[in-house]
N, C-alpha and C positions, 0 to 999 in steps of 0.2 A: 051417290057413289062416284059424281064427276070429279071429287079429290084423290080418289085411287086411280084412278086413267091418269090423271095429272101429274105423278109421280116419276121420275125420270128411272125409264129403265124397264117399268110395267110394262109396257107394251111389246117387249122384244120377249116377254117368258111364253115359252110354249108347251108347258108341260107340269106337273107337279111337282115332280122334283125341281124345276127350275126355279118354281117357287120358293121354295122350301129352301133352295140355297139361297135363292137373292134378298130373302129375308132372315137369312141365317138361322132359322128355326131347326131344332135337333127333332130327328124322328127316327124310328128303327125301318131303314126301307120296305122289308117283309109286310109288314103291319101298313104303311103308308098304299105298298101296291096293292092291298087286300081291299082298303076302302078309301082308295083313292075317289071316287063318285060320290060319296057318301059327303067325305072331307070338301070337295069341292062345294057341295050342293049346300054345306053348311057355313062353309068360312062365304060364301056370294050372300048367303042370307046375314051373316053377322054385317058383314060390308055395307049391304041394304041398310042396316039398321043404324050403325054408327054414323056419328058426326064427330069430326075432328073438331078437337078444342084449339081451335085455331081462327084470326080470321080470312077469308080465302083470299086475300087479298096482297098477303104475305107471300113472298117469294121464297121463306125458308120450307123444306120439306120435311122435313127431318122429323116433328111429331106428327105428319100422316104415315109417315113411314112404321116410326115407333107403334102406330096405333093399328095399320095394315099387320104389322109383324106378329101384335099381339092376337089380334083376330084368328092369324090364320093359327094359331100355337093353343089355341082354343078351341077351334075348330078341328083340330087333330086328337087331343086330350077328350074331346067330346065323345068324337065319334067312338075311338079306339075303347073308350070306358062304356059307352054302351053297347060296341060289341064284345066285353069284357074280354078283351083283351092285353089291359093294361095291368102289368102284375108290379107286385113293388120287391 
């Protein structure tokens, strides 16, 4: 997970919404503040788990970013669907 620390700009979010925007992910905030803990508890497990297809040795950010973005956009769809709350 020491390529998401590494990201310029992680370090300064303090909140999930600040997330959510600094990764530009679209959420409905109602639904985000509902299972904001849940979302969290899920998108740190996704992060645990991924490896950037990168090697770390590369200065460019840009697909740990691309790949933090998608984590957390998953981690939200997840949660929000199994508290079925995602209607179409």
């Amino acid at each position: 997970m020491e390529w998401f620390y590494q990201l310029p700009g992680v370090n300064a979010l303090d909140s999930l919404e600040s997330f959510f925007s600094f990764f530009d992910v679209p959420c409905e905030p109602e639904r985000l503040q509902r299972a904001s803990v849940l979302i969290l508890r899920e998108f740190r497990q996704r992060l645990q788990d991924a490896v950037p297809l990168r090697n770390s040795l590369e200065s460019d950010t840009d697909p740990a970013w691309q790949l933090a973005r998608r984590l957390l956009n998953e981690s939200y769809l997840a949660v929000c669907e199994e508290q079925g709350v995602l209607h179409d």
